[in-house]
C-alpha positions as CSV (number, residue, x, y, z in Angstrom):
1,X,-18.6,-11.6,-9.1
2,X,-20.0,-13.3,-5.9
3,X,-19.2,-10.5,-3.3
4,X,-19.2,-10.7,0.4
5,X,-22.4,-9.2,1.4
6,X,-21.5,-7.5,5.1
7,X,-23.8,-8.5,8.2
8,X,-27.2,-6.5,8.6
9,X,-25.5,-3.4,11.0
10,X,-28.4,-0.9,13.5
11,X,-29.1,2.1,12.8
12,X,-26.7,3.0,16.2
13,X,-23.9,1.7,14.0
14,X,-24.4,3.7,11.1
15,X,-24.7,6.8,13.3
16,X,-21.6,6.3,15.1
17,X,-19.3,6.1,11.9
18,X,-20.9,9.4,10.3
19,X,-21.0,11.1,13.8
20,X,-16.9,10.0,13.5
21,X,-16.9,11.0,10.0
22,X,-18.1,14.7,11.4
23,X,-15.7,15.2,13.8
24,X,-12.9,14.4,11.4
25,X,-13.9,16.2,8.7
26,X,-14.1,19.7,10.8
27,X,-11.0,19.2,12.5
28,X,-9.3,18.3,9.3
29,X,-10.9,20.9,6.9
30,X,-8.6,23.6,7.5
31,X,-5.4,21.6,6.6
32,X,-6.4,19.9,3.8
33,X,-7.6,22.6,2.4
34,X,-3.6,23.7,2.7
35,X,-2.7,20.6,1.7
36,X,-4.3,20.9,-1.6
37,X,-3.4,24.8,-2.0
38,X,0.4,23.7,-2.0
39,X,0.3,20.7,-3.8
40,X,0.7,20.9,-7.7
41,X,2.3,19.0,-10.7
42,X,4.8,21.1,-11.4
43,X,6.3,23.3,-9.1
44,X,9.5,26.2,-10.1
45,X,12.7,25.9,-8.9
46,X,14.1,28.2,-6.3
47,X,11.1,28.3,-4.1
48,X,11.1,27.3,-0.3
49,X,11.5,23.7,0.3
50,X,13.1,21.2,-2.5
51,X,15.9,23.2,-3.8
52,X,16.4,23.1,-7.4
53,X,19.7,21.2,-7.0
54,X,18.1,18.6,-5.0
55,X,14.7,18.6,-7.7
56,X,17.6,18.3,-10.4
57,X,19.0,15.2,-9.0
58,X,15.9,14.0,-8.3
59,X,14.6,14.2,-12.2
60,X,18.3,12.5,-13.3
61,X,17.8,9.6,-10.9
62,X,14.1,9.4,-11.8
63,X,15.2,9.2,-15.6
64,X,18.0,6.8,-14.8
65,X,14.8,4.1,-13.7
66,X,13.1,4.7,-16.8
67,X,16.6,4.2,-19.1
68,X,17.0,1.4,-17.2
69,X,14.1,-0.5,-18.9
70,X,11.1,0.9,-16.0
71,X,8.2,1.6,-18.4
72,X,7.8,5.2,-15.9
73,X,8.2,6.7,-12.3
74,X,7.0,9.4,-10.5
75,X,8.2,10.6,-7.1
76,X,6.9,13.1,-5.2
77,X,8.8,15.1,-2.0
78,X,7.6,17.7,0.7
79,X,10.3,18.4,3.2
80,X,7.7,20.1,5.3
81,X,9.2,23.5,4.5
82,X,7.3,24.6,1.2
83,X,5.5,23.2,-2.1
84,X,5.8,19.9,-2.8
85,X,8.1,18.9,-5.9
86,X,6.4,16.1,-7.8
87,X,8.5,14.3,-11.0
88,X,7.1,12.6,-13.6
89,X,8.9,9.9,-16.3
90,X,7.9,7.8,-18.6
91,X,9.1,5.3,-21.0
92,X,8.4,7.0,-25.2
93,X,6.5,3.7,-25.9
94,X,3.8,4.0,-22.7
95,X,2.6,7.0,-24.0
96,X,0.5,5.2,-26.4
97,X,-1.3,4.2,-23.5
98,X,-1.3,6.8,-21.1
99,X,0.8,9.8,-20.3
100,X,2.2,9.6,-16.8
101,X,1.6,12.6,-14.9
102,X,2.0,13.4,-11.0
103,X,-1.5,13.6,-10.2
104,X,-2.3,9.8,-11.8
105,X,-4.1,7.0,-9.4
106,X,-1.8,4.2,-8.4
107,X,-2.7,0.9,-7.1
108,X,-1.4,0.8,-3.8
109,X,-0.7,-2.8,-3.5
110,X,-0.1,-3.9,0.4
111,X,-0.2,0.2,1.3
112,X,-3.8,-0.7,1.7
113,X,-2.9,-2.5,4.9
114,X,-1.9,0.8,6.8
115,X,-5.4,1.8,6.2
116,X,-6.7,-0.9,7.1
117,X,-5.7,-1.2,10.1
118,X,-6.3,2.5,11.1
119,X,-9.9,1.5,10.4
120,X,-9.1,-1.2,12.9
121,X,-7.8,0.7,15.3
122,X,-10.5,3.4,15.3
123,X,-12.6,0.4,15.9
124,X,-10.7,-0.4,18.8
125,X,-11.0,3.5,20.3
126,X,-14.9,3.1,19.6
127,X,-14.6,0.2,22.0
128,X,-16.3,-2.2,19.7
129,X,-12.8,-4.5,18.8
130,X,-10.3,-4.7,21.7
131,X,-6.7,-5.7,20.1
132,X,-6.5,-9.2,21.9
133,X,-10.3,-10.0,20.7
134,X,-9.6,-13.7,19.3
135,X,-10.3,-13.8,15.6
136,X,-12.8,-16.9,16.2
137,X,-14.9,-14.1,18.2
138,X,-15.5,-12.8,14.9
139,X,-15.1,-15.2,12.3
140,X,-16.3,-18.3,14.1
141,X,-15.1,-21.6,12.5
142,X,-13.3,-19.5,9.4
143,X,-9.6,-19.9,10.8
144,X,-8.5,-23.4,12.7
145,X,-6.9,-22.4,16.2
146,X,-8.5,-19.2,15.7
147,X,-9.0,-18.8,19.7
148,X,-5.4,-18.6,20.0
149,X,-5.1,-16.0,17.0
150,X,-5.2,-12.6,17.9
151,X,-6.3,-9.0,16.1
152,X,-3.0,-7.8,16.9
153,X,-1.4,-11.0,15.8
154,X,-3.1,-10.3,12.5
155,X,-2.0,-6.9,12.3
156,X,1.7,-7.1,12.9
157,X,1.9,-10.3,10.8
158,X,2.8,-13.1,14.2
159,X,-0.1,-14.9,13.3
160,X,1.5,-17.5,11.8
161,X,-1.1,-18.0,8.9
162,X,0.2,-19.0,5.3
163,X,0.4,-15.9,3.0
164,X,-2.0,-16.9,-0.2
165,X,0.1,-14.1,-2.2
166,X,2.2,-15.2,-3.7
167,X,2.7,-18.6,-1.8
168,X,-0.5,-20.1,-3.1
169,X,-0.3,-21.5,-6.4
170,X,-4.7,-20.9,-7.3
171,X,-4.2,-17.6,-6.2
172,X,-1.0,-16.5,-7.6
173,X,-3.4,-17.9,-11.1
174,X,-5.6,-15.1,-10.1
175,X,-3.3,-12.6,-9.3
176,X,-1.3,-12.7,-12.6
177,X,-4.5,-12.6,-14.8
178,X,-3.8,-16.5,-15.9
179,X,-7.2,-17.5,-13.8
180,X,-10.5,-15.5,-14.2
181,X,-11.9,-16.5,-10.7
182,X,-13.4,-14.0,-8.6
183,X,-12.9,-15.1,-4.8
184,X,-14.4,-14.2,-2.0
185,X,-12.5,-13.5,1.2
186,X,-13.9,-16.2,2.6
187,X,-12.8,-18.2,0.1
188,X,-9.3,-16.5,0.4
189,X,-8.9,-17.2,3.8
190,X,-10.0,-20.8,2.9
191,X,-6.9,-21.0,0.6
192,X,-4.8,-19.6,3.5
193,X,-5.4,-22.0,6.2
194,X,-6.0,-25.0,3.8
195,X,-1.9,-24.9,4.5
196,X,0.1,-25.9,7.9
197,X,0.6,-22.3,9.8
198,X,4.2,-21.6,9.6
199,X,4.3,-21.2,13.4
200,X,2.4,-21.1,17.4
201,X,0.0,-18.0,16.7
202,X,2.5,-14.7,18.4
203,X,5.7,-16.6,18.1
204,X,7.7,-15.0,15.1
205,X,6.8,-12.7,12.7
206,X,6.0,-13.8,8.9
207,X,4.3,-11.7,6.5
208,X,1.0,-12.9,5.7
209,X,-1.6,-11.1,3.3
210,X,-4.0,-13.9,4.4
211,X,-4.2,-12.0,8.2
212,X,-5.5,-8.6,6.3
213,X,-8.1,-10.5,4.6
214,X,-9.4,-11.9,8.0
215,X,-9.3,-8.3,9.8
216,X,-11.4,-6.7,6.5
217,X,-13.7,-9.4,7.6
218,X,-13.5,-8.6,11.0
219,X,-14.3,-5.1,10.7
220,X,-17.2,-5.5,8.2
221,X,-18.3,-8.0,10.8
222,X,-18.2,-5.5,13.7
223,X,-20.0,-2.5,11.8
224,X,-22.0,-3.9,9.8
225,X,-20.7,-1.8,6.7
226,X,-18.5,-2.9,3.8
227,X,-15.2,-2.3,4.1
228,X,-14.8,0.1,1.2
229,X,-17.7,2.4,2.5
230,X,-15.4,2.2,6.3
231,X,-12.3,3.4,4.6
232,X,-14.1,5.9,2.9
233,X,-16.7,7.5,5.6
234,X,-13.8,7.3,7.8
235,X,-10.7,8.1,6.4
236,X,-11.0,9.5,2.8
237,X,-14.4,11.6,3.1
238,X,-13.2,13.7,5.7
239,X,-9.4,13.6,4.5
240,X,-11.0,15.0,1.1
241,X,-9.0,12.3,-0.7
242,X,-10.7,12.3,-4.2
243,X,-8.4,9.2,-6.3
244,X,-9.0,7.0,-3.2
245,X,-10.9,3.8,-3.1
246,X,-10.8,-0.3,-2.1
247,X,-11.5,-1.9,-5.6
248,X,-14.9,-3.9,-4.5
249,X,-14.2,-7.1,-5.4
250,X,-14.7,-6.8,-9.0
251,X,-13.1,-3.8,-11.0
252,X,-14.7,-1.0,-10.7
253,X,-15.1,1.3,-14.0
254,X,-11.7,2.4,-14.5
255,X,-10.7,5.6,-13.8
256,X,-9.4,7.6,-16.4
257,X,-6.4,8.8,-14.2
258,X,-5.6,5.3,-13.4
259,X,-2.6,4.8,-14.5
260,X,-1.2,1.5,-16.5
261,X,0.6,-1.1,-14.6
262,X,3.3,-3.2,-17.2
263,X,4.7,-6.6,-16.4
264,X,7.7,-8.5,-18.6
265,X,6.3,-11.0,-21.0
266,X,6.5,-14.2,-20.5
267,X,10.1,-14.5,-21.8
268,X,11.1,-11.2,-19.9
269,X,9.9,-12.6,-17.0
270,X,11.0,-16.3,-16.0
271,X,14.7,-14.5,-15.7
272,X,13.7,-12.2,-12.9
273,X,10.5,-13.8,-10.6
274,X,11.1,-14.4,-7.4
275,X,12.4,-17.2,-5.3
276,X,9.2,-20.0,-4.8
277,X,6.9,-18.3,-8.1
278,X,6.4,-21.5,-9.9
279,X,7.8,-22.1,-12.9
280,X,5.7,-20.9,-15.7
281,X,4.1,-18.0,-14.1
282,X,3.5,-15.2,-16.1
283,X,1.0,-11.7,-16.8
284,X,-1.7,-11.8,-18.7
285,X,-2.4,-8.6,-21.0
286,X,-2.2,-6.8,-24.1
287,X,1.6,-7.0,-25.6
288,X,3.6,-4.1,-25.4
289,X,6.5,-2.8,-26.8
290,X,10.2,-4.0,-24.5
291,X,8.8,-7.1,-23.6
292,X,5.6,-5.6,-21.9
293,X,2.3,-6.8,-21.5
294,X,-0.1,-4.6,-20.0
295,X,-1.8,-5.8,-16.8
296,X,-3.9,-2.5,-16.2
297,X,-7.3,-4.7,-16.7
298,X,-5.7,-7.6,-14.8
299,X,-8.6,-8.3,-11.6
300,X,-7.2,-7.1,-7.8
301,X,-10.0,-9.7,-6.3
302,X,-7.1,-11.8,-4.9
303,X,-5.8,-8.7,-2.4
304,X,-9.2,-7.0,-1.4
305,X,-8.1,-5.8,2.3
306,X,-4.4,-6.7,1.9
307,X,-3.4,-4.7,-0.9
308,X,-6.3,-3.5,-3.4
309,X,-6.8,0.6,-2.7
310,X,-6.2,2.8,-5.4
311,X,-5.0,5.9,-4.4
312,X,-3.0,9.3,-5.3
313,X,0.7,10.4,-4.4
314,X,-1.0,13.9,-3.1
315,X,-3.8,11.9,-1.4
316,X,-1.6,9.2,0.4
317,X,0.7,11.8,1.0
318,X,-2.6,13.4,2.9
319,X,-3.5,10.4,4.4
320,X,0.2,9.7,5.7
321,X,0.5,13.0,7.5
322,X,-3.2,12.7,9.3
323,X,-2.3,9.0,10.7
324,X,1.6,10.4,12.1
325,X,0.4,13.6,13.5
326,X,-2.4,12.3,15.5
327,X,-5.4,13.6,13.5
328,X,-7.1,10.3,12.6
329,X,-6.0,7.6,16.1
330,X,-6.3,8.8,19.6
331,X,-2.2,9.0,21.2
332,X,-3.4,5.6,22.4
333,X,-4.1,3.7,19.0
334,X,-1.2,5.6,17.7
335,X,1.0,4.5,20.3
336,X,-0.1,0.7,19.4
337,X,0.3,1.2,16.1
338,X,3.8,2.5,16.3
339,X,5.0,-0.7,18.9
340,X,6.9,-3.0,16.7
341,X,7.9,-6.3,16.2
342,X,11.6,-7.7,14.4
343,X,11.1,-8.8,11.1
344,X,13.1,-11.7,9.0
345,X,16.2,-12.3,10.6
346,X,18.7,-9.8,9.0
347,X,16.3,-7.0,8.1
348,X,17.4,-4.0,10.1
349,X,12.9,-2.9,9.8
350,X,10.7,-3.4,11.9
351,X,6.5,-3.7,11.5
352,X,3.9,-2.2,13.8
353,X,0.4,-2.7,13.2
354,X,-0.3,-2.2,9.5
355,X,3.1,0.4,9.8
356,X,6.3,-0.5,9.3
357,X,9.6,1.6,10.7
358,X,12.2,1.2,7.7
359,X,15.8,1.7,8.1
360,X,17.1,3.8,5.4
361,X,20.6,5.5,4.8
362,X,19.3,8.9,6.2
363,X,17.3,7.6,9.2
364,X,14.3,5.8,10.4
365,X,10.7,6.7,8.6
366,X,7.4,5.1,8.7
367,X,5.0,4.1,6.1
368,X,4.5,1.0,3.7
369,X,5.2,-0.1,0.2
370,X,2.8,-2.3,-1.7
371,X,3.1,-4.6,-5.5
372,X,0.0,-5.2,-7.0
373,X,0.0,-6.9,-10.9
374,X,2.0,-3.8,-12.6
375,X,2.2,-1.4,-9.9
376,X,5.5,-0.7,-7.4
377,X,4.9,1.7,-4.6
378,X,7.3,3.3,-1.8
379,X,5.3,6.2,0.3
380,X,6.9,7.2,4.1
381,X,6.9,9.5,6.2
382,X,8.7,11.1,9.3
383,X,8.0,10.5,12.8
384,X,6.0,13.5,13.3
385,X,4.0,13.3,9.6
386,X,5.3,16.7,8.2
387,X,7.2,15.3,5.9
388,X,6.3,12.9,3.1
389,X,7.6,10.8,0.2
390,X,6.4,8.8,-2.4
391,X,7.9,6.7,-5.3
392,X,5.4,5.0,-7.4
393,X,6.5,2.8,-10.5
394,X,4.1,1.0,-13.0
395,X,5.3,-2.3,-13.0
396,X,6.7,-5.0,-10.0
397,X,9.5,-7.7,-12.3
398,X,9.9,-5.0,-14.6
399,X,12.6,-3.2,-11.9
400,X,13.5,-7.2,-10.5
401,X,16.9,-7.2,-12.7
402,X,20.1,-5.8,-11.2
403,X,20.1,-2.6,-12.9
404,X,16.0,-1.2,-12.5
405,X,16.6,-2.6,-9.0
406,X,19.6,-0.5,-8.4
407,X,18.3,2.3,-10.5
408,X,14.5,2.4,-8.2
409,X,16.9,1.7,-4.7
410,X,19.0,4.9,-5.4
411,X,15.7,7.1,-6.6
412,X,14.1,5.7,-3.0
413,X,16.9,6.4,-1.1
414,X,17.5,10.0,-2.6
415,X,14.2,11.0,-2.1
416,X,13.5,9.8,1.7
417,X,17.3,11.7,1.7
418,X,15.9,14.8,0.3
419,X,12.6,14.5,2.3
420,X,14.6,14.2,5.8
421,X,17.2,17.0,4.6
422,X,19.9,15.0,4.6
423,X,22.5,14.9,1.9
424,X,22.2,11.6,-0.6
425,X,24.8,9.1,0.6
426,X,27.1,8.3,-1.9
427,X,26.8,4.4,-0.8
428,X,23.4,4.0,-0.2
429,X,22.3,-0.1,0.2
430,X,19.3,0.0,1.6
431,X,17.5,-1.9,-0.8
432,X,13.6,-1.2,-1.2
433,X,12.2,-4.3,-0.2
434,X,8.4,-5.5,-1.5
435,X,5.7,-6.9,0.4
């Protein structure tokens, strides 16, 4: 496909981001190394950590998603105080495809924007973006009133800018496999601001996947690297995060621990899409048995920078305890990154800079969740990152009906429960919400 080519970048460039690179990797060597020791796909019950009533629980709720018509989940739990516990389910008929394990590669969906903007905000402690740089200091021309727009408007989603996904009908085409197109961001952004903005730039808060795409561009611009070789010099080389990568653009050779993403069919689906999707809209892929297609092969070129990482439980789970406890942002970025803004009127979270604080029935924990075409993802942690948790299910409408949603709400809920060592709720409504 036509691919951004990023601007020519000096050699004193280069050098900076591998002298960064450096410094992470030694400091973060020793507890990775940890990490990775601890970690595995099947841990026995009774040890420090999960106990095996809470792991038990966890299975039956997991298997309650998949009898409720989810073609699989997996979760994965570290209270901070011992192994991991990681659960795998899938659906009998998915199998022919690919069998679910623990370990599989996800696509992260609008996840990606937490890395993102720690790339961002590294930039910002190298002194080379400063958060209230205008956008039209770096994309000249690309974005109309972009002098009033800033990088932190972008990242905490006040920029007012029109969200493309899944508000714009050509990219939505994309997006669902109907249209074969391969974008550019440019031309992304083009889509974007070819609408009104919804608002004054810094006035209200409306999520907008168009924004990411201008801050990939932004920090391509400023190093003079792609942003796929930023995330992973900077964040996944000296995490040692080995299932994480930005798709560039065009699909890269699939991974063979990718796992597949299902959507309904088209009759499956028009019952359950969300308010705004166009009548009509539907997945393209191969059928599947319980009114599946799969979208596995289904292009991410629509989300680049706002939602197209792929990426591990273990390694996100890596990545999320690096960013809280202060290993990859100086207290400074960190600090930014944690200030937050209200969301919609009525929702009790509230988003930071490519982090959002969620209100859940056991308490407050940070993180992300991303959708991209067959792919569902929850992953938080606590305050402090010693704790993790991740929920990852292979498909977005096919948990949109009252009882997958229910189903995925109570496994999400029990595990940030089980995380935080709080006892499950027996009313737990805190829905989890997409992005």
């Amino acid at each position: 496909m036509p691919r951004y080519t990023p601007y020519p970048h000096a050699a004193h460039q280069a050098c900076l981001t591998l002298a960064l690179a450096a410094a992470l990797t030694a400091t973060l060597t020793a507890c990775t190394a940890a990490d990775a020791a601890q970690d595995t796909a099947s841990t026995p019950a009774g040890r420090p950590g999960v106990t095996a009533a809470q792991e038990t629980r966890l299975a039956a709720l997991a298997q309650q998603v998949v009898g409720a018509g989810a073609p699989g989940v997996l979760v994965r739990v570290d209270n901070g105080h011992g192994q991991a516990t990681a659960i795998a389910r899938q659906a009998s008929w998915a199998r022919a495809d690919h069998t679910l394990t623990v370990r599989d590669e996800f696509r992260m969906g609008s996840n990606t924007k937490t890395m993102v903007a720690t790339v961002v905000l590294q930039l910002v402690a190298d002194h080379r973006l400063q958060l209230t740089d205008p956008v039209e200091k770096w994309l000249p021309g690309l974005i109309p009133n972009g002098s009033a727009i800033t990088l932190r408007m972008l990242l905490n989603h006040t920029s007012g800018l029109y969200n493309i996904i899944p508000d714009d009908a050509d990219v939505l085409k994309t997006f669902t496999g109907q249209d074969a197109r391969q974008w550019t961001p440019e031309e992304l952004i083009a889509a974007g601001v070819r609408h009104a903005p919804l608002f004054p730039p810094g006035t209200k808060y409306s999520y907008s996947n168009t924004g990411y795409i201008a801050l990939g561009l932004v920090a391509e611009k400023a190093t003079g690297h792609t942003l796929s070789d930023l995330v992973q010099e900077r964040i996944a080389k000296p995490l040692h995060l080995k299932s994480t990568y930005l798709v560039n653009g065009s699909e890269r050779t699939r991974s063979p621990r990718l796992a597949h993403g299902y959507e309904p069919d088209p009759a499956h689906l028009a019952p359950v899409l969300w308010p705004g999707i166009p009548a009509g809209t539907a997945f393209v892929g191969p059928a599947r048995p319980a009114g599946y297609v799969d979208a596995t092969g289904i292009n991410e070129n629509t989300e680049w920078a706002s939602g197209s990482m792929v990426s591990s439980a273990q390694d996100w789970a890596r990545f999320d305890t690096a960013l809280l406890s202060g290993k990859l942002l100086p207290s400074a970025q960190l600090k930014e990154m944690k200030t937050t803004v209200a969301e919609e009127s009525g929702n009790p979270n509230r988003y930071g800079l490519g982090l959002e604080k969620k209100v859940t029935p056991c308490g407050a924990v940070w993180g992300h969740d991303g959708q991209a075409p067959g792919f569902s993802s929850w992953d938080y942690t606590d305050g402090t990152g010693r704790r993790t948790v991740s929920v990852h299910v292979p498909t977005i409408f096919g948990i949109a009906a009252a009882k997958p949603a229910a189903a995925t709400e109570a496994l999400v809920n029990a595990a940030v429960c089980t995380m935080l060592d709080k006892p499950i709720p027996t009313t737990a409504t805190s829905a989890p919400t997409g992005s």
